[in-house]
C-alpha positions as CSV (number, residue, x, y, z in Angstrom):
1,X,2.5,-12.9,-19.2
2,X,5.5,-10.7,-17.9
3,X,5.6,-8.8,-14.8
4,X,3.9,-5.8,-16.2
5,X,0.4,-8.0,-16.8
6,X,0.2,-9.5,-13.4
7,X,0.6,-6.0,-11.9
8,X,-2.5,-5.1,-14.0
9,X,-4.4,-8.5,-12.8
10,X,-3.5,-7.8,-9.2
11,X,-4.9,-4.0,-9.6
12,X,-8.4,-5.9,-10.6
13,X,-7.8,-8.0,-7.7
14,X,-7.0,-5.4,-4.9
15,X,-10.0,-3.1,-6.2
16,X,-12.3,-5.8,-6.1
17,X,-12.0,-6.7,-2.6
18,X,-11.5,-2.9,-2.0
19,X,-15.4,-2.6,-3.6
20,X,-16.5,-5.5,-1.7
21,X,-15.2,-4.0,1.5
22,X,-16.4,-0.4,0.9
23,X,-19.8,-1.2,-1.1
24,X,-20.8,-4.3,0.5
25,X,-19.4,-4.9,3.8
26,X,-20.0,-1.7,5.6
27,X,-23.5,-2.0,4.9
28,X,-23.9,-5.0,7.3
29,X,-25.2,-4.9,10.7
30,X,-22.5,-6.4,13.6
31,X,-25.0,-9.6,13.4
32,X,-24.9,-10.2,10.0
33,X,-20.9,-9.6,9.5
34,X,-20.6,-12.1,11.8
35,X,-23.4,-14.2,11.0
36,X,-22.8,-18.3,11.1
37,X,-22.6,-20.1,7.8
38,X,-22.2,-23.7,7.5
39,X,-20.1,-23.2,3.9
40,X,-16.2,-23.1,3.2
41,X,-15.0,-20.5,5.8
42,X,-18.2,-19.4,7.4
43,X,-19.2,-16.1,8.2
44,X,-18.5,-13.0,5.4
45,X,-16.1,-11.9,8.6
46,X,-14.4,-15.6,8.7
47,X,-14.4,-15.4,4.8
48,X,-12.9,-12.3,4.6
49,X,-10.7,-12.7,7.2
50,X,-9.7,-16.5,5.0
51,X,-9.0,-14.3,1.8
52,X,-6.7,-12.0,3.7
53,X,-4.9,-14.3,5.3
54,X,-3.8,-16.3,2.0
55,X,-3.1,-13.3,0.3
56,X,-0.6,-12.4,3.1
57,X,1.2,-16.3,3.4
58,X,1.6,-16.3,0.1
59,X,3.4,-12.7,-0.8
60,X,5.6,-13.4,2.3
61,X,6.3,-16.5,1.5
62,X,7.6,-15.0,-1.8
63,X,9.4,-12.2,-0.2
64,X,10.7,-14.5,2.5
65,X,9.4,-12.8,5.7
66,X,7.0,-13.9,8.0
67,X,3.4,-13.3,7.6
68,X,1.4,-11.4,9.6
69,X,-0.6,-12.6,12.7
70,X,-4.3,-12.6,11.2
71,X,-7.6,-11.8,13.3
72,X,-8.5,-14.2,15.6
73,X,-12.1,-15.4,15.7
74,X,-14.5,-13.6,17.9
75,X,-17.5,-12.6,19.2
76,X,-17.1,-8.8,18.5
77,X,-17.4,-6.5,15.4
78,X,-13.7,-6.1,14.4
79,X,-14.1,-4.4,11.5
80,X,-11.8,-1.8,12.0
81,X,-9.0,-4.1,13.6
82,X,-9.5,-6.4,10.1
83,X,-9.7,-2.8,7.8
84,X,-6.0,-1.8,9.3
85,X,-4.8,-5.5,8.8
86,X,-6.4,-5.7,5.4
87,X,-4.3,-2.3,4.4
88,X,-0.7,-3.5,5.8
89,X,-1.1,-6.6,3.9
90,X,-2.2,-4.5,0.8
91,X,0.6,-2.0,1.5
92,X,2.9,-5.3,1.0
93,X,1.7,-7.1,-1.6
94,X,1.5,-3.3,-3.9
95,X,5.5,-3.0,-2.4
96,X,6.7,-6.7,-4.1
97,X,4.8,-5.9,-7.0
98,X,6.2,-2.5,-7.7
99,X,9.7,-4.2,-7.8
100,X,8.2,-7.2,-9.6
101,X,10.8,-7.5,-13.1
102,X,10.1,-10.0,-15.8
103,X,13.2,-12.2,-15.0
104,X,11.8,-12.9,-11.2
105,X,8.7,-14.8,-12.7
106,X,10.4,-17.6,-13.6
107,X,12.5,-17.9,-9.9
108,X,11.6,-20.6,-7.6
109,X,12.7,-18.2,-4.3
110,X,10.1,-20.3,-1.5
111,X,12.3,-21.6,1.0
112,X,9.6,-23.0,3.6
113,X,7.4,-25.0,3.2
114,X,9.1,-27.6,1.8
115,X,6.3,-28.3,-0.4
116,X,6.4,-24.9,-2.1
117,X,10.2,-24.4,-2.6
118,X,9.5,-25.8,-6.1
119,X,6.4,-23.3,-7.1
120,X,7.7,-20.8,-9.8
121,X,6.6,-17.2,-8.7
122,X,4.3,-17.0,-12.0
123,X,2.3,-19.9,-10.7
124,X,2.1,-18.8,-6.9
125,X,0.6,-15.6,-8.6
126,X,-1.8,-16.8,-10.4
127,X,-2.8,-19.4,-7.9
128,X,-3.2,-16.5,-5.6
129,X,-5.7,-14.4,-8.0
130,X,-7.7,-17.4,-8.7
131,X,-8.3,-18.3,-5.0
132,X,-9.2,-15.1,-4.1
133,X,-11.7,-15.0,-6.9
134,X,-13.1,-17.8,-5.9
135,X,-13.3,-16.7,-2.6
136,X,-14.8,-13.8,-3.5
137,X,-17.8,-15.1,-5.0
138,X,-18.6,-16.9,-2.2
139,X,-18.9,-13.9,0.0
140,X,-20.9,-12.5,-2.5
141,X,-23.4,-14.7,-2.6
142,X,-23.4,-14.8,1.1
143,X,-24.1,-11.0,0.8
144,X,-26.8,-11.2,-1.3
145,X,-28.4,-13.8,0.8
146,X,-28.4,-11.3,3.4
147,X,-30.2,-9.1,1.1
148,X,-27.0,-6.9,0.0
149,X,-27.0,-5.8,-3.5
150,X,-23.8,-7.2,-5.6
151,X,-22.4,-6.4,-8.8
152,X,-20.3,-9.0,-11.0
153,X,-16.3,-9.2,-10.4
154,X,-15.7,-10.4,-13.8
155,X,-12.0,-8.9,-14.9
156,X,-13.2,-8.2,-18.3
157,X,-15.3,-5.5,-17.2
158,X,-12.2,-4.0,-15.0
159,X,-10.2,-4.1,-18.8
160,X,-12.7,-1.7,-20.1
161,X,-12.6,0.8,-17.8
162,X,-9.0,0.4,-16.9
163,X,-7.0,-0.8,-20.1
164,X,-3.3,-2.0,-20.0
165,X,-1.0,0.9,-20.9
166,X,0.9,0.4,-23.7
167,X,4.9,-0.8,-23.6
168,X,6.5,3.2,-23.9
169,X,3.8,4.4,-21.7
170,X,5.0,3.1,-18.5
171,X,8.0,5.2,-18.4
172,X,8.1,8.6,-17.6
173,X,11.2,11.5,-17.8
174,X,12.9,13.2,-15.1
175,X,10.9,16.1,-15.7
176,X,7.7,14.6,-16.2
177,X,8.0,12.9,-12.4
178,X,9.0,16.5,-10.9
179,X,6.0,17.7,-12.5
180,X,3.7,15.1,-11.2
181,X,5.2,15.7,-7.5
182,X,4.8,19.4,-7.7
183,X,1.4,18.8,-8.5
184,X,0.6,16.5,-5.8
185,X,2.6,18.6,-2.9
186,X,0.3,21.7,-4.4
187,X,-2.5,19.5,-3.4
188,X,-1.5,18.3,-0.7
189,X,-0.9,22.3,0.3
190,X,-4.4,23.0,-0.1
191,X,-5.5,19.9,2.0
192,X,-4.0,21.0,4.9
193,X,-5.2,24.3,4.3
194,X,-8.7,23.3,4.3
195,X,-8.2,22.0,7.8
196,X,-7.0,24.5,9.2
197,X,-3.5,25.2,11.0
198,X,-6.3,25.0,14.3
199,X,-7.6,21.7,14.1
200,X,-3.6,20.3,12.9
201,X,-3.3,19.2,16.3
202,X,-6.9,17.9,17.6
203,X,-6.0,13.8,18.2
204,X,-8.8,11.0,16.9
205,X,-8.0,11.3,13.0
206,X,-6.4,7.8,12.8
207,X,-6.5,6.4,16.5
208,X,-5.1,8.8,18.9
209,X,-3.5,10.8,16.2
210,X,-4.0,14.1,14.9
211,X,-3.5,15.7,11.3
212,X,-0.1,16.8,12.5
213,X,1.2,13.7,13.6
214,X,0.0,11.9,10.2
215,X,2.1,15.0,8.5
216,X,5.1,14.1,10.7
217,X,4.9,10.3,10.3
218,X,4.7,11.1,6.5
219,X,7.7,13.5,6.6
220,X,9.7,11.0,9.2
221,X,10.5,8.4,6.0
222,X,11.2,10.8,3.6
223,X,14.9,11.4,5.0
224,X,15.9,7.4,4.5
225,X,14.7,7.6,0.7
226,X,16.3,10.9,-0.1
227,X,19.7,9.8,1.6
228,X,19.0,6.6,0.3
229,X,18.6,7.5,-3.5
230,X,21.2,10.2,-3.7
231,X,24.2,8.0,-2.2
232,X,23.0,5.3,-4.9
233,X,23.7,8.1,-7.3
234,X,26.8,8.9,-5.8
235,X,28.1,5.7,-5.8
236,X,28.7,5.7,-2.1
237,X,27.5,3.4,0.9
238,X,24.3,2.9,2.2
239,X,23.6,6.0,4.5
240,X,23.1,6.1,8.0
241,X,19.3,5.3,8.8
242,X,17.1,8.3,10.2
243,X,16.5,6.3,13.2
244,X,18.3,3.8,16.2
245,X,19.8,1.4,13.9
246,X,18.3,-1.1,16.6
247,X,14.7,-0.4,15.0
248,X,14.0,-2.2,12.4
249,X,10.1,-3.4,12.2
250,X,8.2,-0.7,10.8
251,X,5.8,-0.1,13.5
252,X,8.9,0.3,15.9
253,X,9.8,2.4,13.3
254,X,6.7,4.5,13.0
255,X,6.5,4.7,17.2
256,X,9.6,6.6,17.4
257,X,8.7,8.8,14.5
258,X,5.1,9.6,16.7
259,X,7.1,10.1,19.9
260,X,10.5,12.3,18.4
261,X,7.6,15.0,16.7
262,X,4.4,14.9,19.3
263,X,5.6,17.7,21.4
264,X,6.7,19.6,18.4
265,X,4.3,22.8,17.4
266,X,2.2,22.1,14.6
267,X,4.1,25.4,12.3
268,X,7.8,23.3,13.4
269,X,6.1,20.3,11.9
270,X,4.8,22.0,8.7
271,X,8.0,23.5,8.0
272,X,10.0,20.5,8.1
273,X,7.7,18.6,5.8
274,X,8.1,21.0,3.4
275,X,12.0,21.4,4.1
276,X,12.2,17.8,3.3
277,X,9.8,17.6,-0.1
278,X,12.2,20.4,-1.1
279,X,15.0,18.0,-0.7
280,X,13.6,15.3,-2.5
281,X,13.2,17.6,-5.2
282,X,16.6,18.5,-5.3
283,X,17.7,14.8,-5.3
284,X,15.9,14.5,-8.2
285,X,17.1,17.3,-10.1
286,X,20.6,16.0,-9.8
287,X,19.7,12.9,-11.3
288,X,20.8,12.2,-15.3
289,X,18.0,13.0,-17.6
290,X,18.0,9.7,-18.9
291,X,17.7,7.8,-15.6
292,X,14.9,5.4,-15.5
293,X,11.6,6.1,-14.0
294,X,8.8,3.5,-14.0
295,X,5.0,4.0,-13.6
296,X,3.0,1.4,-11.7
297,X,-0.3,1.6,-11.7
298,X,-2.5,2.9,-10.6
299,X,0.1,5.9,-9.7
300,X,3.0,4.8,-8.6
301,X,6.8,6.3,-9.8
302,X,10.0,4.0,-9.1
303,X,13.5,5.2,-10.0
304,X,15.8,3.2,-11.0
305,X,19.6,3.1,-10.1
306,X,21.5,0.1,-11.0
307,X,19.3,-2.5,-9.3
308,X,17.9,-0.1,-7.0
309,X,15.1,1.3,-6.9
310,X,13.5,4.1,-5.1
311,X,9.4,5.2,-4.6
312,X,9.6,8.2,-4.8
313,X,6.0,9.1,-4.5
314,X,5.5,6.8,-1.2
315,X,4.7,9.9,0.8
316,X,1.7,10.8,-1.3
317,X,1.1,7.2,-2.1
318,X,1.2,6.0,1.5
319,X,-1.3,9.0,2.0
320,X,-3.6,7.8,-0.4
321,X,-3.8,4.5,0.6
322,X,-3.7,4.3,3.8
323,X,-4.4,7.8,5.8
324,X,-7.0,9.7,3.7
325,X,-9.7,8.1,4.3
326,X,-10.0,8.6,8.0
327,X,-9.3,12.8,7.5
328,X,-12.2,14.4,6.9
329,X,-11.4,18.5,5.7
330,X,-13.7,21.4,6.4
């Protein structure tokens, strides 16, 4: 397998707990989400909660950070809490396999536990999609005890429907990638105009957000990956960040972003998002035609310069993922 392959097996393995999650899960009642079971992990919460957890120890023990703090047991429905801390370690796992190169299979780059620093990153991968399909079948058949209807997980049936590209098609040209972004901003236009510049700044869309802080947050990273990609270009130093050098954890990060834009007026906001996209297409432009540009499924575009590489489609991609589905237009 090369590094390619296990991004396609780990595709069948996000959407398969995404289905299980959005098909299966929210149909349960607070009691039986956190009904008792006296197998493996226990509950479909405690089991889901298990299968989240590994995935997260394992992917930061190959990116050599520490995990994240998982959901404690308790009495309450959490589903929410669990949905946000199922995203961030998604968000992770999709960020090391986006940079994911053939070569890094066959590295050994654990350092704790001791009794990993010898596991090849091939095996800790495959270890990790095997577990979690095991996993998964047991929280399926505790969903269908509690009278949930479940479809199979088998991979096969995820190859037919979503087949591995072949070798020249996961690269893309410069002007095929300013193509696909002027699409998606054009899109992303007439989103936000179906909500309506009047309900921009109404809070509750995610938390105590409102549509205008998501569009700021959005817009607050895209400075650090335009700077970012045209100094590699350059040849010059690593810019400046956007933010206190001090910060460096993300939701740090993301609180400054929230509190430098929330008193801003929604039209201020708009304008500098768009100020910004304009910039990144610019960026772009400047680039060589030849420079490489790598798709990653199921959407994702990485440039490449040297041994750097840049997402350039994070702001639509991190909208996607993780934003959309608590906006609701119209």
């Amino acid at each position: 397998m090369n590094a390619a392959a296990f991004r396609h097996l780990y595709n069948y393995h996000l959407a398969e707990n995404r289905k299980i999650w959005d098909i299966c899960v929210n149909q349960l009642s607070a009691a039986q989400f956190m009904q008792k079971v006296n197998y493996s992990h226990g509950s479909v919460r405690d089991q889901i909660v298990h299968l989240i957890n590994a995935d997260d120890i394992w992917f930061s023990e190959l990116r050599g950070v520490d995990p994240t703090e998982p959901p404690l047991s308790v009495d309450v429905d959490d589903r929410a809490y669990i949905h946000t801390y199922w995203d961030q370690v998604q968000k992770n796992m999709r960020a090391y396999l986006a940079a994911l190169r053939d070569d890094m299979l066959f590295e050994t780059p654990i350092e704790e536990p001791d009794e990993d620093r010898d596991l090849i990153v091939w095996q800790v991968l495959l270890h990790v999609a095997n577990h979690a399909t095991d996993h998964r079948a047991q929280i399926l058949r505790s969903l269908n005890d509690l009278g949930v209807k479940t479809a199979s997980q088998d991979y096969i049936f995820y190859v037919y429907d979503h087949p591995m590209p072949a070798a020249n098609e996961d690269t893309l040209n410069k002007s095929e990638l300013l193509q696909w972004l002027q699409q998606e901003y054009q899109l992303w236009q007439a989103f936000l105009a179906e909500i309506g510049p009047e309900r921009m700044d109404q809070p509750g869309v995610n938390g105590d957000w409102s549509m205008k802080d998501i569009v700021a947050h959005l817009t607050g990273w895209l400075p650090k990956l335009i700077n970012g990609l045209r100094a590699a270009h350059r040849g010059e130093p690593e810019p400046p960040l956007p933010w206190p050098a001090h910060l460096d954890d993300e939701d740090d990060i993301n609180a400054w972003i929230y509190a430098s834009n929330r008193e801003r007026p929604v039209r201020e906001v708009l304008d500098e998002s768009q100020h910004q996209f304009q910039r990144l297409l610019q960026v772009i432009e400047e680039l060589p035609d030849d420079v490489r540009i790598e798709r990653v499924e199921p959407a994702y575009y990485l440039v490449w310069i040297g041994d750097k590489r840049f997402l350039t489609t994070e702001f639509f991609d991190h909208f996607r993922d993780d934003h959309e589905p608590d906006v609701a237009p119209g």
